[in-house]
Every structure is written in structure tokens, then in C-alpha cells.
PyMOL CGO cylinders between C-alpha atoms (Angstrom):
from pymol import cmd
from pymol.cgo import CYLINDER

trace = [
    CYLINDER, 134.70, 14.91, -2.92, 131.62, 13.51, -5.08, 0.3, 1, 1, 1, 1, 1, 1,
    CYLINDER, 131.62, 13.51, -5.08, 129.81, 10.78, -4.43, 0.3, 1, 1, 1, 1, 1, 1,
    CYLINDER, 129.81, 10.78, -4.43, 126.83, 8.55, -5.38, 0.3, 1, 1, 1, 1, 1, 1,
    CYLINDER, 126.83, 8.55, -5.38, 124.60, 8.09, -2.57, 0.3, 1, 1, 1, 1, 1, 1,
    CYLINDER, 124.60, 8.09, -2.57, 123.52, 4.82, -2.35, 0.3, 1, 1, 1, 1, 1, 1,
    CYLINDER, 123.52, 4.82, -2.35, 120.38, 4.98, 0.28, 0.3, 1, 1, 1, 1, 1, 1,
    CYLINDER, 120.38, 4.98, 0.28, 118.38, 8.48, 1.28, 0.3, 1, 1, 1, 1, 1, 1,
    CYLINDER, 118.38, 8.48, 1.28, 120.61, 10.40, 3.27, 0.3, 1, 1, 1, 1, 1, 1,
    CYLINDER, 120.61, 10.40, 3.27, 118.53, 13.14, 5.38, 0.3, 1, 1, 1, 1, 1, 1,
    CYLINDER, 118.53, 13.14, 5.38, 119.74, 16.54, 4.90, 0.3, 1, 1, 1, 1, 1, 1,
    CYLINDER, 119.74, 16.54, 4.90, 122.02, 15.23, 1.80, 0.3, 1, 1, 1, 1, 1, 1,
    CYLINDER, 122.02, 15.23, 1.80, 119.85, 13.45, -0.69, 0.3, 1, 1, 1, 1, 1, 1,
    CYLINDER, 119.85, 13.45, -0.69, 118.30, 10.94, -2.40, 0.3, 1, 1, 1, 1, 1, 1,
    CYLINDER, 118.30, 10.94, -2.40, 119.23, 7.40, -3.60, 0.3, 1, 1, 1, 1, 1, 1,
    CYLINDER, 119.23, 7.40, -3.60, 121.27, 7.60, -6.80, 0.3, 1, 1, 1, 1, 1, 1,
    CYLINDER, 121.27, 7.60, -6.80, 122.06, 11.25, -6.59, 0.3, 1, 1, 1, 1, 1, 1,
    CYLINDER, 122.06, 11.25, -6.59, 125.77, 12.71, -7.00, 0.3, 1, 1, 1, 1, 1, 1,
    CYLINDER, 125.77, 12.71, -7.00, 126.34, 14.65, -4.23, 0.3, 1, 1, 1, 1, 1, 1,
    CYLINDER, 126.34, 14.65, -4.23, 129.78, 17.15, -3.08, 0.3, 1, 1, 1, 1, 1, 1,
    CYLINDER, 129.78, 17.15, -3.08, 130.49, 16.00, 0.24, 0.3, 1, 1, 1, 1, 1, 1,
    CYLINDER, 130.49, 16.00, 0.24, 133.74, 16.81, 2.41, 0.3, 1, 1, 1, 1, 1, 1,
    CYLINDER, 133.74, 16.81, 2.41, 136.80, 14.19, 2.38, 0.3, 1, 1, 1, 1, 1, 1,
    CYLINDER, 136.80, 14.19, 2.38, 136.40, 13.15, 6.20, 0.3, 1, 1, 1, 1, 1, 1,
    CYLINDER, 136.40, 13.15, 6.20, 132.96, 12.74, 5.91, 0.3, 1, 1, 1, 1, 1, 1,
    CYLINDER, 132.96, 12.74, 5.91, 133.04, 10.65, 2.50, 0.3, 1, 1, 1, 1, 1, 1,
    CYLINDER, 133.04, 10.65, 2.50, 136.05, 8.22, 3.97, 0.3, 1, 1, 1, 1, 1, 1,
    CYLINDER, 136.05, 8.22, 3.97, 135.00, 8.04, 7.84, 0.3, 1, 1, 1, 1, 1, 1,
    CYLINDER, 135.00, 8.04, 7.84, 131.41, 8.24, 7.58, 0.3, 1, 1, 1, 1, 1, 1,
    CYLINDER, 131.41, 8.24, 7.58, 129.63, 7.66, 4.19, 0.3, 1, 1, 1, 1, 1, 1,
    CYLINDER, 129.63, 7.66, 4.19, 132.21, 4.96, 2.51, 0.3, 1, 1, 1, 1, 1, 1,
    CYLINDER, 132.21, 4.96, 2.51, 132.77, 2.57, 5.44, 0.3, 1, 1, 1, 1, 1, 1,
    CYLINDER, 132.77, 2.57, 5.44, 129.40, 1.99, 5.91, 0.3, 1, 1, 1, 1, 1, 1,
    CYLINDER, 129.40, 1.99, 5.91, 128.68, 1.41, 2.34, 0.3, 1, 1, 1, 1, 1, 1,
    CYLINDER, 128.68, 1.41, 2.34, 126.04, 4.49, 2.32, 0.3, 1, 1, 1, 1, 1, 1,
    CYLINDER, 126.04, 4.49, 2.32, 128.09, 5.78, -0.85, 0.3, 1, 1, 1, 1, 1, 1,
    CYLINDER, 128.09, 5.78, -0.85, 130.42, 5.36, -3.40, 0.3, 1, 1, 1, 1, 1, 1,
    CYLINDER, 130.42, 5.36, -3.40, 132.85, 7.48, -5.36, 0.3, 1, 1, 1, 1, 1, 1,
    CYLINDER, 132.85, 7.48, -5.36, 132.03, 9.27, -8.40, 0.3, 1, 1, 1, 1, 1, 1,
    CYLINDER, 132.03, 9.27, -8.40, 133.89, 8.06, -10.71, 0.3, 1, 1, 1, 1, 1, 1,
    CYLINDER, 133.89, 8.06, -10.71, 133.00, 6.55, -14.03, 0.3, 1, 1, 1, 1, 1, 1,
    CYLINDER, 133.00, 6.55, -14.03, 133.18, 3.20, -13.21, 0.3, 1, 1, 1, 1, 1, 1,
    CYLINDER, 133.18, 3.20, -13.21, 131.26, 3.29, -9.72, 0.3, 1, 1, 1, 1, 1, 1,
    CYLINDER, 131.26, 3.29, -9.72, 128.54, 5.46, -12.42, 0.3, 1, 1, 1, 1, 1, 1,
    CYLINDER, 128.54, 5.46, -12.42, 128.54, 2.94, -14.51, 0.3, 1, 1, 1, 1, 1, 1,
    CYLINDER, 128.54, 2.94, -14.51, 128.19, -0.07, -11.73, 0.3, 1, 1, 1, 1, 1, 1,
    CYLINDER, 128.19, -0.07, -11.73, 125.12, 1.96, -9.74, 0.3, 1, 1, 1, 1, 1, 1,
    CYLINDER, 125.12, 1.96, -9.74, 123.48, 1.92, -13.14, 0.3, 1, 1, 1, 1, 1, 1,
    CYLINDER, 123.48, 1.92, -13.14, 123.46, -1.47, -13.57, 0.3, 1, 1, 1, 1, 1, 1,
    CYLINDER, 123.46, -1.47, -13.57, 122.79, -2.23, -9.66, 0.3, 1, 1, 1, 1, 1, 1,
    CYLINDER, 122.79, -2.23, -9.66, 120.04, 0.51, -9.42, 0.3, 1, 1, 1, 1, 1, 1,
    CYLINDER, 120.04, 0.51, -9.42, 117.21, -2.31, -9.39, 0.3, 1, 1, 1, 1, 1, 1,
    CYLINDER, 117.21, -2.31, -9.39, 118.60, -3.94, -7.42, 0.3, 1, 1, 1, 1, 1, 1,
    CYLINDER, 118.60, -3.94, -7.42, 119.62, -1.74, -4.70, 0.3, 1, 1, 1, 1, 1, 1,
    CYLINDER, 119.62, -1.74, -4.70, 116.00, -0.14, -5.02, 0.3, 1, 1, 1, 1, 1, 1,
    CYLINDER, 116.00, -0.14, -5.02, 114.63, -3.47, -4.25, 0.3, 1, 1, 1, 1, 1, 1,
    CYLINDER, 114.63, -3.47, -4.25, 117.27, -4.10, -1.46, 0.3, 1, 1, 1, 1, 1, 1,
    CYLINDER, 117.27, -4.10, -1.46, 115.55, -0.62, -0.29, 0.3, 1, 1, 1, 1, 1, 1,
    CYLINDER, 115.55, -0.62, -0.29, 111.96, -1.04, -0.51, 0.3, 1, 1, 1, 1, 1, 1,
    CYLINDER, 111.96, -1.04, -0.51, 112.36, -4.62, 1.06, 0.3, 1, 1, 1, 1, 1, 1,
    CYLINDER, 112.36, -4.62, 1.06, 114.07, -2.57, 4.19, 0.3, 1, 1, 1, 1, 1, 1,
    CYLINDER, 114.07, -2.57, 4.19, 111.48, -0.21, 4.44, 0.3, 1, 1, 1, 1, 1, 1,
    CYLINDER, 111.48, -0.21, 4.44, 108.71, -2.81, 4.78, 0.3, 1, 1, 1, 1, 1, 1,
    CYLINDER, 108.71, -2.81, 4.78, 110.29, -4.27, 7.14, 0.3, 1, 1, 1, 1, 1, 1,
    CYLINDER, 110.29, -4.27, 7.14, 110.76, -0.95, 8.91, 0.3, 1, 1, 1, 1, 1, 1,
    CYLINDER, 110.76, -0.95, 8.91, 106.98, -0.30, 9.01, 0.3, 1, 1, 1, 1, 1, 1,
    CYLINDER, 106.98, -0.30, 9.01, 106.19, -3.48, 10.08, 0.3, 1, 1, 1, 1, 1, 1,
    CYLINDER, 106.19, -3.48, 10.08, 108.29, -2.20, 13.42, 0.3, 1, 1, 1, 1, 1, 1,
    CYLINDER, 108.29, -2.20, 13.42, 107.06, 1.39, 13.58, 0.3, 1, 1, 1, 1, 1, 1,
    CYLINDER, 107.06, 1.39, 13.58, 103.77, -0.31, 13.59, 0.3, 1, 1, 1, 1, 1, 1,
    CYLINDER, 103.77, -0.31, 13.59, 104.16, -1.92, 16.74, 0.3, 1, 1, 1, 1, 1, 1,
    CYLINDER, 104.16, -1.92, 16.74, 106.63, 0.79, 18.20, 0.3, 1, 1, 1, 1, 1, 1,
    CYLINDER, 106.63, 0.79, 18.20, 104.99, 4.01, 17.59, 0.3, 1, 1, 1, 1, 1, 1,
    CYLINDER, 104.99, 4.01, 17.59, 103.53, 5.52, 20.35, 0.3, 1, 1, 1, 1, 1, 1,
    CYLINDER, 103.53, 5.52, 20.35, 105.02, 3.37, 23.02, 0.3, 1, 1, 1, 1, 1, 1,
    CYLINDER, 105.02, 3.37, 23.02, 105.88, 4.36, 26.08, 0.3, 1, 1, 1, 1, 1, 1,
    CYLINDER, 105.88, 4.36, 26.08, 108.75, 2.59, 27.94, 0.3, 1, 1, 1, 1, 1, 1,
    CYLINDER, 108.75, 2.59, 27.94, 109.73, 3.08, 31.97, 0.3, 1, 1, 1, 1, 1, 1,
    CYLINDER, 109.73, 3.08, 31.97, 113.33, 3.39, 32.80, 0.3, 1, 1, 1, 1, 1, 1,
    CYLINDER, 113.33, 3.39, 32.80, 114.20, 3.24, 36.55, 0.3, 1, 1, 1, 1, 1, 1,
    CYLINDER, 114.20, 3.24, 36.55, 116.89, 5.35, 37.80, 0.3, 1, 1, 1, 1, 1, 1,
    CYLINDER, 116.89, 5.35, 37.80, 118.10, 6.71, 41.18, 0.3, 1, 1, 1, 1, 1, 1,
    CYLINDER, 118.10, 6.71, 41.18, 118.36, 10.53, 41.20, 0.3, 1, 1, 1, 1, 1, 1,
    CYLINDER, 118.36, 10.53, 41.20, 118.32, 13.28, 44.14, 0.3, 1, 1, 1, 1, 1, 1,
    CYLINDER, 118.32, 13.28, 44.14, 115.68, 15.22, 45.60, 0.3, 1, 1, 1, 1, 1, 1,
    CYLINDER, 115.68, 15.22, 45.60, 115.65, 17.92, 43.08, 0.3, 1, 1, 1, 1, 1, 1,
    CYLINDER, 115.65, 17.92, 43.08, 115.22, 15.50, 40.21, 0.3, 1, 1, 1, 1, 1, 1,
    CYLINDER, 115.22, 15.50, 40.21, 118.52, 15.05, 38.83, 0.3, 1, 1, 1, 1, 1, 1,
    CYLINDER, 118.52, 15.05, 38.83, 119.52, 11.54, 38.06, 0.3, 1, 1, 1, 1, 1, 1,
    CYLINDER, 119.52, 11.54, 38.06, 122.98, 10.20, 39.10, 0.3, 1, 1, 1, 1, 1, 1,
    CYLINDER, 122.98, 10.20, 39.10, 124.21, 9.60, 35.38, 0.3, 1, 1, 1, 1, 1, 1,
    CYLINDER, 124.21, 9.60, 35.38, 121.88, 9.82, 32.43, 0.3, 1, 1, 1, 1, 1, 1,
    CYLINDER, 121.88, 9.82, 32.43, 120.00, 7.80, 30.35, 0.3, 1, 1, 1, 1, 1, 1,
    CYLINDER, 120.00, 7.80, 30.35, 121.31, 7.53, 27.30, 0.3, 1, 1, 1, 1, 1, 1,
    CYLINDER, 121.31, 7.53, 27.30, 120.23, 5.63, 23.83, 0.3, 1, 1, 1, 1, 1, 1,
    CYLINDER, 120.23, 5.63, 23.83, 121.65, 1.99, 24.48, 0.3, 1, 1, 1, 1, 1, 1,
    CYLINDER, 121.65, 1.99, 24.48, 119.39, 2.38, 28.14, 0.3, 1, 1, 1, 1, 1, 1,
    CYLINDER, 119.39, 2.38, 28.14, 116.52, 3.02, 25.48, 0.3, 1, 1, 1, 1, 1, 1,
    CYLINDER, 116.52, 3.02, 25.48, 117.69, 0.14, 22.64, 0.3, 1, 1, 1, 1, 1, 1,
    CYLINDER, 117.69, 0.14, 22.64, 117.69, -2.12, 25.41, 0.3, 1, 1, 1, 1, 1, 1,
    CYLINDER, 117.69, -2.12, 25.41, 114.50, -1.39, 27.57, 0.3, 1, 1, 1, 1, 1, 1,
    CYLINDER, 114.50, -1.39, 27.57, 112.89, -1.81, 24.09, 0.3, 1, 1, 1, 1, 1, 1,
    CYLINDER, 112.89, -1.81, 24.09, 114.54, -5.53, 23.05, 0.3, 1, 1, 1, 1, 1, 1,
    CYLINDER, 114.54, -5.53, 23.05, 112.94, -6.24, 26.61, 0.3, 1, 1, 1, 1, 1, 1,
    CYLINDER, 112.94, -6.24, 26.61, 109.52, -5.98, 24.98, 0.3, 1, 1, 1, 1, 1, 1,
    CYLINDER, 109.52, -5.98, 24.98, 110.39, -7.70, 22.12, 0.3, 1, 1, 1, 1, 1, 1,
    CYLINDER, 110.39, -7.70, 22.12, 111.56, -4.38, 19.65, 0.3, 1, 1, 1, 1, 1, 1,
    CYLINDER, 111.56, -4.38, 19.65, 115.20, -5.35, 17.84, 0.3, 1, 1, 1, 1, 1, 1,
    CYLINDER, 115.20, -5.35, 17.84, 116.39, -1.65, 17.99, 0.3, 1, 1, 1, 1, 1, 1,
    CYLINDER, 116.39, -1.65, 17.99, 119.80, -0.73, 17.82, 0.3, 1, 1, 1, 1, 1, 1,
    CYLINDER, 119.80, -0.73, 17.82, 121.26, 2.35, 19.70, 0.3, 1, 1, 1, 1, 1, 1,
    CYLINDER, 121.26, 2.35, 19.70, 122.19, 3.88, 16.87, 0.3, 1, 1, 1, 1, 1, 1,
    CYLINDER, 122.19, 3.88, 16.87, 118.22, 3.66, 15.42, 0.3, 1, 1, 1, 1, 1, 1,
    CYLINDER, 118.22, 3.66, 15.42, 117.64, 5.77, 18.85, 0.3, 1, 1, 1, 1, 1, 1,
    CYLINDER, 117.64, 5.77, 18.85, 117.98, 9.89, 18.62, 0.3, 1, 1, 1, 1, 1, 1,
    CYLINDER, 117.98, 9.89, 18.62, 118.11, 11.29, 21.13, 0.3, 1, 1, 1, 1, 1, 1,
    CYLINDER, 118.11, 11.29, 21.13, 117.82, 15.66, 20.85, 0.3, 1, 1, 1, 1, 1, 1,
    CYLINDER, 117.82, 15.66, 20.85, 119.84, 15.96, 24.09, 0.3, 1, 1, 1, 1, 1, 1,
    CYLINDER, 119.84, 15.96, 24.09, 120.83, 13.90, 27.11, 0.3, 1, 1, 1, 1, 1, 1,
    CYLINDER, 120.83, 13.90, 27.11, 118.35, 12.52, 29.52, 0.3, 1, 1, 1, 1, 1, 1,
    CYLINDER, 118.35, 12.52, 29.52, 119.41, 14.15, 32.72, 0.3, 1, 1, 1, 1, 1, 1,
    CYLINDER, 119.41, 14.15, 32.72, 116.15, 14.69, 35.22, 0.3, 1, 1, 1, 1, 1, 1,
    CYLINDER, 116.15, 14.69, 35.22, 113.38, 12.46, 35.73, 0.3, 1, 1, 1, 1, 1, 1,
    CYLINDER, 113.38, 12.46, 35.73, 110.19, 13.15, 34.17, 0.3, 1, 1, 1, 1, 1, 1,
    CYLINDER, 110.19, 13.15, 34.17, 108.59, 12.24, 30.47, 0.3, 1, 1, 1, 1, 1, 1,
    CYLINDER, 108.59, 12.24, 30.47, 110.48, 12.82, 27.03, 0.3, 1, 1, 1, 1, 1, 1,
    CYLINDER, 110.48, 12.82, 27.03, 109.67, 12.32, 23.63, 0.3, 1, 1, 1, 1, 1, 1,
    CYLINDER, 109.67, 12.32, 23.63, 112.42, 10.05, 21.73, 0.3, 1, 1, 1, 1, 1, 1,
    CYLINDER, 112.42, 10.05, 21.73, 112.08, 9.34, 18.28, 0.3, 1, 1, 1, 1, 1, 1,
    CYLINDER, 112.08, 9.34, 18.28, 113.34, 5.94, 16.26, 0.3, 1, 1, 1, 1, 1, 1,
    CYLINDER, 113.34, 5.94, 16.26, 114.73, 6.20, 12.76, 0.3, 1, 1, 1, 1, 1, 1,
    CYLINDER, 114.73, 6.20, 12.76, 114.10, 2.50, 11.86, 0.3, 1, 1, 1, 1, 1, 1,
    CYLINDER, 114.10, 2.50, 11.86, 115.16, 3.48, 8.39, 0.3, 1, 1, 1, 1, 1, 1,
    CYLINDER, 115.16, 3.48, 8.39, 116.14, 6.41, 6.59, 0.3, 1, 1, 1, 1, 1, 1,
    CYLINDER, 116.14, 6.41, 6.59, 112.90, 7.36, 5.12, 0.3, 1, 1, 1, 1, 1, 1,
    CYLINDER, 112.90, 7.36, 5.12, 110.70, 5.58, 8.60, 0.3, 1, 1, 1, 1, 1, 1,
    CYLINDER, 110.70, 5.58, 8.60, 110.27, 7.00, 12.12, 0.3, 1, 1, 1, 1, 1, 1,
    CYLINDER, 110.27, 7.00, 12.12, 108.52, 6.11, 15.15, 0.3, 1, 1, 1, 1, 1, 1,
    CYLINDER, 108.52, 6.11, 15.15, 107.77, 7.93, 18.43, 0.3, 1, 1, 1, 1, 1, 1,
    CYLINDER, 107.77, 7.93, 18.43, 108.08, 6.48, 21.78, 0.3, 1, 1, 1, 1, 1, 1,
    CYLINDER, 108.08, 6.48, 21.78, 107.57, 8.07, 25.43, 0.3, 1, 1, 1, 1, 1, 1,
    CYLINDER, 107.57, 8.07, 25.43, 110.54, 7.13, 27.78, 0.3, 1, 1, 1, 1, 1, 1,
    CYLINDER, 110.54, 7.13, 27.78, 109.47, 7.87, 31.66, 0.3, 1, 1, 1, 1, 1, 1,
    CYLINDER, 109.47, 7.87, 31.66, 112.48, 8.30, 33.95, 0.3, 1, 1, 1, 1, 1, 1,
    CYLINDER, 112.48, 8.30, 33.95, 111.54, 7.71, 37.37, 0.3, 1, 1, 1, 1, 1, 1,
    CYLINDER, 111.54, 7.71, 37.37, 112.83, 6.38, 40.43, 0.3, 1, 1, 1, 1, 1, 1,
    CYLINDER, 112.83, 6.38, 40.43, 110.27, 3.66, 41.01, 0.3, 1, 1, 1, 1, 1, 1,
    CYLINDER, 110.27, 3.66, 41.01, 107.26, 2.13, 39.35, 0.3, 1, 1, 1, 1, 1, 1,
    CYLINDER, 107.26, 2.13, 39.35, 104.61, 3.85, 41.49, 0.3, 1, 1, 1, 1, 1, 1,
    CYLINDER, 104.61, 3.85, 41.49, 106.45, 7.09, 40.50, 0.3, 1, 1, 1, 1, 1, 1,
    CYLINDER, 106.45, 7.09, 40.50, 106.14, 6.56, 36.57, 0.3, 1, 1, 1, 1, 1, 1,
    CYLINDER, 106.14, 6.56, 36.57, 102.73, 5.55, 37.24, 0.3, 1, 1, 1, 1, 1, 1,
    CYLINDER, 102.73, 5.55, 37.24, 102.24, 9.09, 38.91, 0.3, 1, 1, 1, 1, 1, 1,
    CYLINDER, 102.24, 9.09, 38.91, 104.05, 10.63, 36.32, 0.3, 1, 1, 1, 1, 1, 1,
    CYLINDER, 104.05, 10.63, 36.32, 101.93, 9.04, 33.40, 0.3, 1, 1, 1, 1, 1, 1,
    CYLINDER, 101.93, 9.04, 33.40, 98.96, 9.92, 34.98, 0.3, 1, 1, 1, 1, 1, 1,
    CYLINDER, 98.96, 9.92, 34.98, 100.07, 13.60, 35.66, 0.3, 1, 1, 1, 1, 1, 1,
    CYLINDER, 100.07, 13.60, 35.66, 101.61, 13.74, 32.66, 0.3, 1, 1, 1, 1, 1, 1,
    CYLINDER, 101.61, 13.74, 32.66, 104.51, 15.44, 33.64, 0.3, 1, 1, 1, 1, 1, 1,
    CYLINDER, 104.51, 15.44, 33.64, 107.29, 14.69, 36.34, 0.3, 1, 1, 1, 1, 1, 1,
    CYLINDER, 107.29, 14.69, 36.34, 106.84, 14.85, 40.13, 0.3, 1, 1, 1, 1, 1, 1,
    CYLINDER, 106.84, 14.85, 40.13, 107.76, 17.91, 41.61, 0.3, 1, 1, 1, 1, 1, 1,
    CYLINDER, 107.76, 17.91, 41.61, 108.83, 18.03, 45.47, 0.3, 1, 1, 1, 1, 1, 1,
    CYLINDER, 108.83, 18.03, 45.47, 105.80, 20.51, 45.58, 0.3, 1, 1, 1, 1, 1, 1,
    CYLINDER, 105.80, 20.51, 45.58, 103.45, 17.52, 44.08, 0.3, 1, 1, 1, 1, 1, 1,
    CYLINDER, 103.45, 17.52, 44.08, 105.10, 14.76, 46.61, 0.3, 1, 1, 1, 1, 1, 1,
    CYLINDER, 105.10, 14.76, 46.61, 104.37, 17.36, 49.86, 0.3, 1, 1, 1, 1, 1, 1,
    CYLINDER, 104.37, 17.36, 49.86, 100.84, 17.62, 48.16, 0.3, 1, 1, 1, 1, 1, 1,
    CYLINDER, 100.84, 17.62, 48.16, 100.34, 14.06, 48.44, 0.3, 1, 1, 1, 1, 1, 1,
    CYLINDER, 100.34, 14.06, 48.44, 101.35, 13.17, 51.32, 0.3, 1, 1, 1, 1, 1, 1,
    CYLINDER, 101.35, 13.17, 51.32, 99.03, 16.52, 53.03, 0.3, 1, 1, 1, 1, 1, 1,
    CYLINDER, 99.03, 16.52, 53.03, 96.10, 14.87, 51.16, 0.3, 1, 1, 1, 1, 1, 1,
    CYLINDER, 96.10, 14.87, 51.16, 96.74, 11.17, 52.50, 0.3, 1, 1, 1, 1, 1, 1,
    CYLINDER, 96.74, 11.17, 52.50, 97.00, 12.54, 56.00, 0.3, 1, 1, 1, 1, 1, 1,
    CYLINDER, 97.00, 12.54, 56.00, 93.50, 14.14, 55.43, 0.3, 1, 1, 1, 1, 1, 1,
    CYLINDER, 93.50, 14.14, 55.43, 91.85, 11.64, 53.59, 0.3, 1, 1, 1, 1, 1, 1,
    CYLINDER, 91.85, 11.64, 53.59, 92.92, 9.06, 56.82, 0.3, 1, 1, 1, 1, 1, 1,
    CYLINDER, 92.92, 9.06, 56.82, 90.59, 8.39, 58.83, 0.3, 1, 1, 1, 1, 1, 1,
    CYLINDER, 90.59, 8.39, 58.83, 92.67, 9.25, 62.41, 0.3, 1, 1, 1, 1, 1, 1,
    CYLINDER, 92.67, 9.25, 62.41, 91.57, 10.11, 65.42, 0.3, 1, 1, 1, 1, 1, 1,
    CYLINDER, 91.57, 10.11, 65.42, 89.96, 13.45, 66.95, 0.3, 1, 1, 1, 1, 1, 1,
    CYLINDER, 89.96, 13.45, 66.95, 93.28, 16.14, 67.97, 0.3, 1, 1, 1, 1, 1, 1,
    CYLINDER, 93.28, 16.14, 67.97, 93.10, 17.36, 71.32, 0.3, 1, 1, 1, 1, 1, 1,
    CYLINDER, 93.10, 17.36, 71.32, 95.43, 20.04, 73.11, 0.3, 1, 1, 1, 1, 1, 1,
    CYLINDER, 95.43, 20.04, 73.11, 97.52, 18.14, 76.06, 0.3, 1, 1, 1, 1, 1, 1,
    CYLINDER, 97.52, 18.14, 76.06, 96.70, 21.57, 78.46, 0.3, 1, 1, 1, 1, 1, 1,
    CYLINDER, 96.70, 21.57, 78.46, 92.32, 20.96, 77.50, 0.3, 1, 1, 1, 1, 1, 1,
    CYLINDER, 92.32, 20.96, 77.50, 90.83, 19.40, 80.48, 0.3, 1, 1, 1, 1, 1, 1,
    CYLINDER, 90.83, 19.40, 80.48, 88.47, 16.58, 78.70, 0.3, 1, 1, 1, 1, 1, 1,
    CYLINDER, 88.47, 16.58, 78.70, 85.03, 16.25, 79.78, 0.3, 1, 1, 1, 1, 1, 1,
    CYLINDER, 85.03, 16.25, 79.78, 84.11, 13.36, 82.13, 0.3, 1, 1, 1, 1, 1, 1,
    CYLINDER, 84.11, 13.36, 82.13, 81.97, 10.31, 81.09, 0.3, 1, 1, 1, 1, 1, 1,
]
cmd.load_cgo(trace, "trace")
């Protein structure tokens, strides 16, 4: 099926161009959400004469977009989750966990702005990106952790915590405490 694409599809095309797209993906994808019309001589003939228009619609929309990049890119949100000792969470965290931790600090983003590569599974520090518009994208940091002090931890080590880094910690806190001396029970102690 052709049709006219009516915004910058990525991995399709550009705004205005007549593209050969499969049926399902024309009528359950590209046509409902008004992304593209048929190509037929009358739909030609109305893009022409809405073409400066729509571009305008467009450019206004990308503004708009980098006026949110601006403040999003490079943020890097906390999500609190309860997971087991090896890491794994109890569920996942998934790209309406990210919309909304974001509309919490004042970012309108909707879920389906958020892409995620693959599900968030394990705690630790992943790179999600934002596609505020089709031609505009902003990186965030999303730290999955089971409490603040941990995501603190884990920003400042840059990667998750290991069961290897929490034994490490706690050996170093136990040194670093100032305890008293350790004497064998079976010593006798010398008299004052």
C-alpha cells in the first residue's frame, strides 16, 4: 500500500514522501494516528495544498521539543524497587515507571516518548533515551536501586552494587571503627 507520510518517520522517510508500506501497518499503525495518508490523487493533491501548513505544524513541534530535551538531557532519575540478593528486581521497570518518575520533576513525557532497548530487570544504571519528537532525542540515566543510599552508592561507583562491593563495605566500616583492643578468652591479662 502507498502512502504519503505526513511527519518523519525513522527508518521510513521523510515528510511528504510516497512511501510502499504493508496493509497492517498503513491501517493499524500509520493511518489511525494520522502519521499518513493514502496515495491517491486526491490525498496528493490535499498534502500539496496543506504542505505549509503541516511544515509549520512541524517546526512549531520541534521547538517545543528542544525546549524539553534542553532541560531533560542528561538527567538522571532514581527509581526504587525491591529486588533479591543477587540483584534481580521483583518485576521490572518499565517505560510508564520512567514517564512518571519524570512528570515528578516537572518533565510532561509520555510512555510512549520513552524507549526502552530491553526490559529493566536488575538493579544498577541504564541509559534510556526520549524521542520527544521524531527528528529530537534526549538521554537520561535511570538508577534502579533498592534505597536512596544505594543509588547514591551506585552513582558514585558508577555501576551497580555487587554482593562482593556490600561485603567490602561493611569489612572497611568494621576497620575504620574505632573498637576496642581483641583479646583471646584463654590469655591471662597482665595485672595493674
Amino acid at each position: 500500500m502507498d502512502v504519503i507520510l505526513l511527519q518523519r518517520i525513522e527508518k521510513l522517510g521523510q515528510m511528504g514522501d510516497v512511501v510502499k508500506v504493508r496493509p497492517g501497518f498503513a491501517r493499524n499503525f500509520l493511518l489511525p494516528q494520522e502519521k499518513a495518508l493514502r496515495a491517491t490523487k486526491d490525498n496528493l493533491a490535499y498534502f500539496e495544498t496543506q504542505k505549509v501548513k503541516l511544515e509549520a505544524v512541524n517546526l512549531k513541534q520541534k521547538q517545543e521539543a528542544e525546549a524539553v530535551k534542553e532541560r531533560a538531557q542528561g538527567k538522571a532519575i532514581v527509581i526504587i524497587r525491591q529486588a533479591g540478593e543477587s540483584g534481580q528486581l521483583y518485576g521490572s521497570v518499565s517505560a510508564r515507571d520512567i514517564a512518571d518518575q519524570l512528570g515528578d520533576d516537572d518533565l510532561k513525557v509520555g510512555r510512549n516518548q520513552v524507549v526502552i532497548d530491553r526490559p529493566i530487570k536488575t538493579l544498577g544504571i541504564f541509559p534510556v533515551q526520549l524521542q520527544l519528537h521524531p527528528e529530537v532525542y534526549a538521554d537520561i540515566t535511570v538508577n534502579v536501586a533498592r534505597s536512596q543510599d544505594e543509588a547514591d552508592q551506585q552513582t558514585s561507583r558508577g555501576r551497580a552494587l555487587t554482593r562482593a562491593d556490600l561485603e567490602e563495605d561493611v569489612e572497611n566500616e568494621a576497620m575504620a571503627a574505632p573498637g576496642e583492643p581483641q583479646t583471646d578468652e584463654g590469655a591471662e591479662q597482665p595485672s595493674a
